[in-house]
N, C-alpha and C positions, 0 to 999 in steps of 0.2 A: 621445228619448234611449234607445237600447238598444243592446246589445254586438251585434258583428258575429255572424254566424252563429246568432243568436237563438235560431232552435227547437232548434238541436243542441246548442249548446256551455251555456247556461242550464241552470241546476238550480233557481236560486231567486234572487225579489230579494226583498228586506226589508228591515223598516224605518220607508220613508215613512209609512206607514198605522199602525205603533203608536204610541199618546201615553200618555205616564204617566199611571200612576193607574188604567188599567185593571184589572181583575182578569181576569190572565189563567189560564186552566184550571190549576189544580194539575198539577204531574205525580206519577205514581207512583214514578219512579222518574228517579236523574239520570243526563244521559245522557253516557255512557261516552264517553271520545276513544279514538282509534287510538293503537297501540305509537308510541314513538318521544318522549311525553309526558311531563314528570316528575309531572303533577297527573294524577288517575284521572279524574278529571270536571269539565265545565266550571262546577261551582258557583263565586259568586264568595268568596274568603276576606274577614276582618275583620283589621285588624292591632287588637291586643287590650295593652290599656296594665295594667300590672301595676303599681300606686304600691307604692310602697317603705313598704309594711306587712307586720304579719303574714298570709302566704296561709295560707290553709283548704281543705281538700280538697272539704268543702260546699258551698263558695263557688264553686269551679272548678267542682264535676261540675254544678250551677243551672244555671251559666250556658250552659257548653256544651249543654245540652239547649237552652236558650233557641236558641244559633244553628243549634242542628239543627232546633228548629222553625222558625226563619225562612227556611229555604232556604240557606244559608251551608251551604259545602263545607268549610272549615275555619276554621282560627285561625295568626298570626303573633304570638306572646307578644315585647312588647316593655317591658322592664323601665325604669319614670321614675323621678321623685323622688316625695316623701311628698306629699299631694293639700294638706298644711298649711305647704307650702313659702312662704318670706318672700317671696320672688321673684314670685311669683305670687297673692299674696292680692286683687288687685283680680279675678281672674279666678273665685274661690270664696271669696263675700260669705257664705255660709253657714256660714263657720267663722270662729270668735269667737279675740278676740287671744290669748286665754288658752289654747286649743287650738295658734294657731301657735306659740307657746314649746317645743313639745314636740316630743321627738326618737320618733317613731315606731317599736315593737319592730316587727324582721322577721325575717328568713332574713338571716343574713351571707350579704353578695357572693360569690361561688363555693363558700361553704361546701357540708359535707353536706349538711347542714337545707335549703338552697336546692337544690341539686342534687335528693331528692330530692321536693320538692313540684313542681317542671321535670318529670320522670321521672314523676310519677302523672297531670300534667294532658296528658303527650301518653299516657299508657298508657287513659287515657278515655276521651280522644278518639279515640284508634283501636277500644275498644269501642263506641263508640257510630255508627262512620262519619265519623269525621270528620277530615281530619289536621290535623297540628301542624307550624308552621313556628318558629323561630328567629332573632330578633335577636342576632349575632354582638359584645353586647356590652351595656353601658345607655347610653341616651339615646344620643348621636350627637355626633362620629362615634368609634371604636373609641379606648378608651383607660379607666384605669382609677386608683386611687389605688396600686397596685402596679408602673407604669407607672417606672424611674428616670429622674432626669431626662437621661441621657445616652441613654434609648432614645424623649427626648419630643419632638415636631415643633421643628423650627429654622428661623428663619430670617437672612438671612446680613445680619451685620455688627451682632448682638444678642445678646451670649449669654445676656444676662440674661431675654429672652423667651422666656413660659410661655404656653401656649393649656391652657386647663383645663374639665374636665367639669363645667360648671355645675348640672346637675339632672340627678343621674345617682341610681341605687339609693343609693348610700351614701350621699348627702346626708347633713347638712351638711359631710361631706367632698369636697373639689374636685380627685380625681385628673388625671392629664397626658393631651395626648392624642398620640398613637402618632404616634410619627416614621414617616409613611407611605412615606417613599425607602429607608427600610431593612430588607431582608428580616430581619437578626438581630430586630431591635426586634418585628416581627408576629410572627416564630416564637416570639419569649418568650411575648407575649401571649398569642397564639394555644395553645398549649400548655398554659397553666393554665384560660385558656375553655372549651377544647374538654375537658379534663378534666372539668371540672364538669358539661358537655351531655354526653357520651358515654355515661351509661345514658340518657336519652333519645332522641338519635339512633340509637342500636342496637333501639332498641320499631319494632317493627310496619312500617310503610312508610316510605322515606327523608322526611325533613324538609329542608327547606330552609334552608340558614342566609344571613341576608339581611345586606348590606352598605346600609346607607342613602344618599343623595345626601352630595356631597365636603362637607363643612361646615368641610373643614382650614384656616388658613389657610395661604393660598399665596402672598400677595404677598414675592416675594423670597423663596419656598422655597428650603431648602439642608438636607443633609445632608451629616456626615464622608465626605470625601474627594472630594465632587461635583466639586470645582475643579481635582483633580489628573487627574480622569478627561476633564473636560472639554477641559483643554488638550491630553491626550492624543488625541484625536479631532478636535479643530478645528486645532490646530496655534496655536495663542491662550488667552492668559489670560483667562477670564470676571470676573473679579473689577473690574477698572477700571471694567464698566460695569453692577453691580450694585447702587448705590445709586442710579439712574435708570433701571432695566433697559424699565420701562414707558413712558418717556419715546419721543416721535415718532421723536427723532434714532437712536433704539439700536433701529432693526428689525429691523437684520440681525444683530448678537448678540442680540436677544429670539426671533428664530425658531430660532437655535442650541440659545440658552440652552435654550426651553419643549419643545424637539425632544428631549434630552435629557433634561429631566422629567418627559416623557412614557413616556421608556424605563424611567426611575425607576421611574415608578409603577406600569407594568406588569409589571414583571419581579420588584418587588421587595414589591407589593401585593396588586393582582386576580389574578395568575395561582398567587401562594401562598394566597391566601384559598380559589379556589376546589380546590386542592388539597389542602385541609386539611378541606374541607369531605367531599372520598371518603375522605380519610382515615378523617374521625366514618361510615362510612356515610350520607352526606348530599349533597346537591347544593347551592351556590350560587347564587342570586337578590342581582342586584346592578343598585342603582340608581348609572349610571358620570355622572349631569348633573352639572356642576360642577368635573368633576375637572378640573386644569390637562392632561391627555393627550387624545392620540388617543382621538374621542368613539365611533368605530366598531370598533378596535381593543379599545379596553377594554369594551366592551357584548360583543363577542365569544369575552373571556376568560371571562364567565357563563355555567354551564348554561342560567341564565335571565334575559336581561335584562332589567329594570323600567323604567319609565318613571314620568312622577309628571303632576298636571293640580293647578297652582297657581300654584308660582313657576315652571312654566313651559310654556307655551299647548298647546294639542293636538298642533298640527303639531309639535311637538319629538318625538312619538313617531315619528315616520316613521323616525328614526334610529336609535331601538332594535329597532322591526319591520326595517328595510334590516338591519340587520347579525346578525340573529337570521336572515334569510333566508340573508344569503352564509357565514354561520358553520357551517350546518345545525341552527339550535337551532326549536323549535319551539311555544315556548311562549312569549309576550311580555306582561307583567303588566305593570299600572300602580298606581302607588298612586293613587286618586279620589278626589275628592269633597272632598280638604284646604282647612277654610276658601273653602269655594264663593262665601261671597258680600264675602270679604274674611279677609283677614289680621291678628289673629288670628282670631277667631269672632264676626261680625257676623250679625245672627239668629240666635244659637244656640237649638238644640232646635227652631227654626219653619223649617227649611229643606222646602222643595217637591219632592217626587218628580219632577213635571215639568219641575224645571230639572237634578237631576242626572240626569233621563232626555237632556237635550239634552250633560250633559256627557260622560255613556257614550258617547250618537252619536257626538260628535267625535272621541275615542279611539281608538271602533271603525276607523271610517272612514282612521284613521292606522296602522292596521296593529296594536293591542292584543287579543289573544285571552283573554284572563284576568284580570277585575277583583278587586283589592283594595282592600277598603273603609278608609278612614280616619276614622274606626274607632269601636271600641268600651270603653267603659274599665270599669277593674275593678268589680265592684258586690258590696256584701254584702249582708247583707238588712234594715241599719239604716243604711249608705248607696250613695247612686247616684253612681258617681266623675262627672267632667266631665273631659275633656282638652281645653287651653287651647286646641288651632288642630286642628280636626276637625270635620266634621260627624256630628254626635251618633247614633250607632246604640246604640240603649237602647228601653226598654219606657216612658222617659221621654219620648220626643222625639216630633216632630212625624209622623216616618216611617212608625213603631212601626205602625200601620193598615196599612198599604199595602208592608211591606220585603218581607214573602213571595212577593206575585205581582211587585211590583220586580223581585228576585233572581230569580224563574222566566226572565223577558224578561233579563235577564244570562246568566244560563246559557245560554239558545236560542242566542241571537246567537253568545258564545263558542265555544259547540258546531260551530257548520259556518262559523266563521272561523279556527277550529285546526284544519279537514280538508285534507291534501293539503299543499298546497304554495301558497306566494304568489303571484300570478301578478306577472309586469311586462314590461316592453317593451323599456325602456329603463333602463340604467343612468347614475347622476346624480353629477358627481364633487363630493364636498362641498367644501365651499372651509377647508377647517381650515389649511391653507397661509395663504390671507389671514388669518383670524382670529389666527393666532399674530403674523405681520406686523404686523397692525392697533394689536393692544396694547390698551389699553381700548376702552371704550363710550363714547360722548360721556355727560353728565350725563344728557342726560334717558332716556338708555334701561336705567339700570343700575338696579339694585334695593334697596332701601337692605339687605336685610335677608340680601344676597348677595354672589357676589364680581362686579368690574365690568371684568373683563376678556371679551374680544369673544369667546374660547378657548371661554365658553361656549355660544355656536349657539345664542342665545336666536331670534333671527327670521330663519332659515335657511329658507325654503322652496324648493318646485320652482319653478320659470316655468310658466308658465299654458299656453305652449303645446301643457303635457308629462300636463297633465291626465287625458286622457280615456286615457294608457298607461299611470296608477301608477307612474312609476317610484321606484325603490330608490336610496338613497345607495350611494356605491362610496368607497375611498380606495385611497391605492397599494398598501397590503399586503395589501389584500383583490384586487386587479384582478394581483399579484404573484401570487398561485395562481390566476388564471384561466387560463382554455383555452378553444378554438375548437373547435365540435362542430357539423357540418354547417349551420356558418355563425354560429354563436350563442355566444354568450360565456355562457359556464360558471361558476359559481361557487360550491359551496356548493350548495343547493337552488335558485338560480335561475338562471333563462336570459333572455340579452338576445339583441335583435337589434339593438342602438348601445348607443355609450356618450355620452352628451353633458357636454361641458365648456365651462364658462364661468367662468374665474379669473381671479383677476390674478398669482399666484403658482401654481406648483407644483413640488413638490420633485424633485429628479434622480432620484432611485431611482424615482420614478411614472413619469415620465416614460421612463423604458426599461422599464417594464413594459408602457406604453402602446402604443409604439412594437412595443414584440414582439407584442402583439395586432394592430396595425394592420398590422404588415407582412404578416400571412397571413391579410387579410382581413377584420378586426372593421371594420363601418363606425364613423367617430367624426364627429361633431360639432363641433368645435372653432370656440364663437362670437369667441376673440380669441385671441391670443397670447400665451400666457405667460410671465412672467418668474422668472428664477431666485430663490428665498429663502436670505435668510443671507451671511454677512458675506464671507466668500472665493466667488468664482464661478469654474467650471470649462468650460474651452472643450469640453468633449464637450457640455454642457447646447445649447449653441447652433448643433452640430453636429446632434443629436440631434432638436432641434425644425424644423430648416432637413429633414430628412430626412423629418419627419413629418408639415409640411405640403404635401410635394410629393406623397405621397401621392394616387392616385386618390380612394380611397375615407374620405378624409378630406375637409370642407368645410363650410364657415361657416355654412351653412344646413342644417336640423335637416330642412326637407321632401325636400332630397336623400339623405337616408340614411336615413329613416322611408317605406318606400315602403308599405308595408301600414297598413288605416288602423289605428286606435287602437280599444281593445276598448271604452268607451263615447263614444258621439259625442253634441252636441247644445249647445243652447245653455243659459248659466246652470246648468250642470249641479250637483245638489247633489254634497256631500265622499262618498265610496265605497273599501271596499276591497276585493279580489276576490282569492279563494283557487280553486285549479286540482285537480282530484284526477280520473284516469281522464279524462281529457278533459271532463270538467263541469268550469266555471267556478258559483263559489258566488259572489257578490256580494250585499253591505250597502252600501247608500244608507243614510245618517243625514239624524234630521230634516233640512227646509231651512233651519231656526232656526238649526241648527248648525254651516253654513257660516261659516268667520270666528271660531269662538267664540271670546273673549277673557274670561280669567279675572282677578279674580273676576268675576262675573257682576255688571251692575249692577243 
């Protein structure tokens, strides 16, 4: 198994040959990436749980020394509830009933007092080398007790329905969470948050403000005026078919309906988040899993899309790597390690380096350049916090021996997996078309602890055929700005030489994006025929596809338009990802264990 043009095009392979637990060579110094990066260096961060006590300046500047001695490149401060929360007392037996009675002093929510202990722990951090990142909020997902209830999530035909921040900083208060369809509703928010981070993002080097996975609910989302706007665009009332909208019979208002929601969310959520975020002097880091929208689309309104290895398998990151490539972003972070061996913390404190060495591999291999650890929690020096669903990075845990040379084997890999540019072959059209169509998961594939619509791309992979050329997911509005460049489809930082499709659905607008690639040449793939989504069909759609299978350079078979072979070849090949820079190809083989890996691990 080796890539074509071997001695020329080869810079390095790695991987196979490292197993956790090695100790490998300190380095002196961590090694720097290329302009064009929002992180300085490939160290990996910790998201860092602040319980809703009083912080201590003492307490912050320990520990951060602790993570600059462990190899950690930085910190993401994400603000919970009090560690004596009722909620949670089977998960911290070391604290007695008479402790959880009490309301724990801290920093008021956005106050001064909080704002400035915020502002000293990233002014430290940047004294010490280290940066600071930003949760856009407490606990997850964005919403606050300030929140009214006409700017709180709705959903339709309840008005009486509240989704509320269950373990948030202010505990035992249970503020609303943020009607995510409406730009008014996140600019209020977003305006008194960002006030309270804005001497902090203005210190030292831009911080990232992070958006966590969609935890809203969505079933039957609705915001003021969705229905007026809807009819306006379909030429139909959505309402008749909204108290069944998930139902088989209603696919074609559900592909309307969620087409729509998706425009929602983007226009009215991620694209003002991350604009608020250059507002603060700061960049956006946003994990888009879950969200009821366009999964490629919204990973690509992030300076930096994240990805996550729990609630949902490795190969899910291929999706925020594909559209970090076609968007030009360069940096693809995942959150790791969450409840590795189950949900919420089964083994905690005794987790294995050599199993989250095989869940790095998988990651890597998916197109991840930059780990973030899940994590680390607050520590004073008379207690040691616990976060309920993490694997435990503390001077308590089982790691604590081994995190240092760990992190070094992070960093390397990171290091010459964010050089250059992605390489791929071929581009992959995802099928978000079906999944809207689809509507739910049958039972057994949904997650209890999640939403169970198909929307999410929980087990989306390539065809195996497509293996040994990496390819990238693509969607229409990404393949909407591509172009043809001496035969190769353009997009973003990458180049294809096909596009391969295999749908049952795909929407019109793709589909003459398609068509204008095809007619000047883009070879396509096309293993079936697809049909139009959504409730009214339009005779150009079948004009449109009648023209684009006549096509030469279009055909049902993937070996007629792949005529170069594939950059690794061979049998049983393990999972790999391979970055291009100056004509070197950089390529990471992950372990062989970590072909398939499924989380938690058993």
């Amino acid at each position: 198994m080796f890539p074509r043009n071997f001695v020329r095009s080869l810079a390095l392979v790695f991987g196979l040959g490292l197993s956790a637990g090695c100790h490998l060579p300190q380095q002196t110094q961590s090694l720097a990436l290329e302009s064009g990066h929002f992180y300085a260096n490939a160290k990996p961060y910790t998201r860092w749980w602040w319980f809703a006590s009083e912080i201590k300046k003492e307490d912050v500047a320990r520990q951060l020394d602790w993570f600059k001695e462990m190899g950690f490149g930085g910190v993401e401060i994400a603000w919970v509830y009090p560690l004596n929360i009722e909620r949670y007392k089977r998960f911290y037996p070391q604290i007695t009933d008479e402790e959880r009675k009490k309301i724990e002093p801290r920093q008021k929510w956005l106050s001064p007092e909080w704002s400035e202990i915020v502002a000293y722990a990233k002014e430290y951090a940047q004294r010490i080398g280290l940066g600071c990142d930003f949760t856009f909020g407490s606990a997850w997902p964005f919403g606050d007790s300030q929140v009214p209830k006409l700017e709180a999530t709705k959903i339709y035909g309840d008005l009486k329905f509240e989704q509320r921040n269950l373990i948030s900083w202010e505990y035992p208060a249970q503020g609303l969470i943020l009607d995510h369809l409406s730009r008014p509703a996140f600019e209020h928010y977003a305006a008194r948050v960002g006030d309270a981070l804005s001497k902090a993002t203005h210190t030292g080097r831009p911080s990232a403000l992070f958006c966590d996975s969609w935890e809203v609910e969505t079933t039957k989302i609705w915001t003021d005026g969705f229905g007026a706007d809807f009819e306006r665009r379909y030429g139909y009332e959505i309402q008749p078919f909204m108290e069944k909208i998930m139902a088989p019979e209603n696919a074609g208002p559900r592909y309307d309906y969620l087409k729509l929601v998706s425009r929602y969310v983007l226009e009215n959520f991620y694209r003002p988040f991350t604009q608020k975020s250059h507002d603060l002097g700061a960049f956006s880091r946003v994990q888009a899993q879950g969200t009821p929208a366009d999964l490629l689309s919204a990973y690509a309104t992030a300076d930096v899309p994240e990805s996550e290895a729990l609630l949902y398998q490795p190969e899910f990151s291929r999706i925020a790597a594909s559209s970090a490539a076609l968007s030009g972003k360069r940096d693809v972070t995942a959150e790791s390690f969450t409840c590795a061996y189950g949900f919420p913390r089964e083994h905690f404190k005794s987790e294995q380096t050599a199993d989250l060495k095989l869940i790095a591999d998988a990651i890597f291999a998916n197109g991840v350049n930059h780990i973030i650890w899940h994590g680390a929690p607050f520590r004073t020096k008379t207690r040691d916090g616990e976060f309920y669903a993490a694997v435990h990075v503390g001077p308590g845990g089982s790691l604590a021996s081994e995190l240092r040379a760990f992190n070094a084997y992070l960093e390397k890999v990171s290091s010459f997996m964010a050089r250059g540019r992605t390489y791929s072959d071929v581009a992959i059209y995802l099928p978000q078309e079906d999944a809207w169509v689809q509507g739910d998961y049958p039972k057994e594939l949904q997650f209890r602890w999640t939403g169970s619509g198909a929307y999410e791309m929980r087990y989306v992979v390539p065809p195996a055929e497509l293996k040994g050329r990496q390819p990238l997911w693509v969607n229409g509005a990404l393949l909407a700005q591509g172009r043809l460049d001496g035969g190769r489809l353009v997009i973003g930082d990458a180049s294809f030489a096909a596009l391969y499709i295999d749908v049952e659905y795909l929407d019109g607008d793709a589909l003459e994006a398609i068509l204008r690639l095809a007619r000047v040449g883009l070879p396509v793939c096309l293993k079936r025929v697809p049909k139009q989504p959504g409730l009214k069909k339009s005779e150009r759609f079948g004009k449109a596809m009648r023209e684009l299978t006549a096509l030469a350079n279009v055909s049902i078979e993937a070996a007629t338009i792949l005529r170069t072979p594939p950059l690794v070849e061979g049998d049983d090949l393990p999972d790999f990802w391979a970055r291009v820079q100056d004509g070197q190809h950089y390529l990471f083989f992950a372990q062989p264990r970590a072909r398939g890996l499924k989380m938690p691990l058993g």
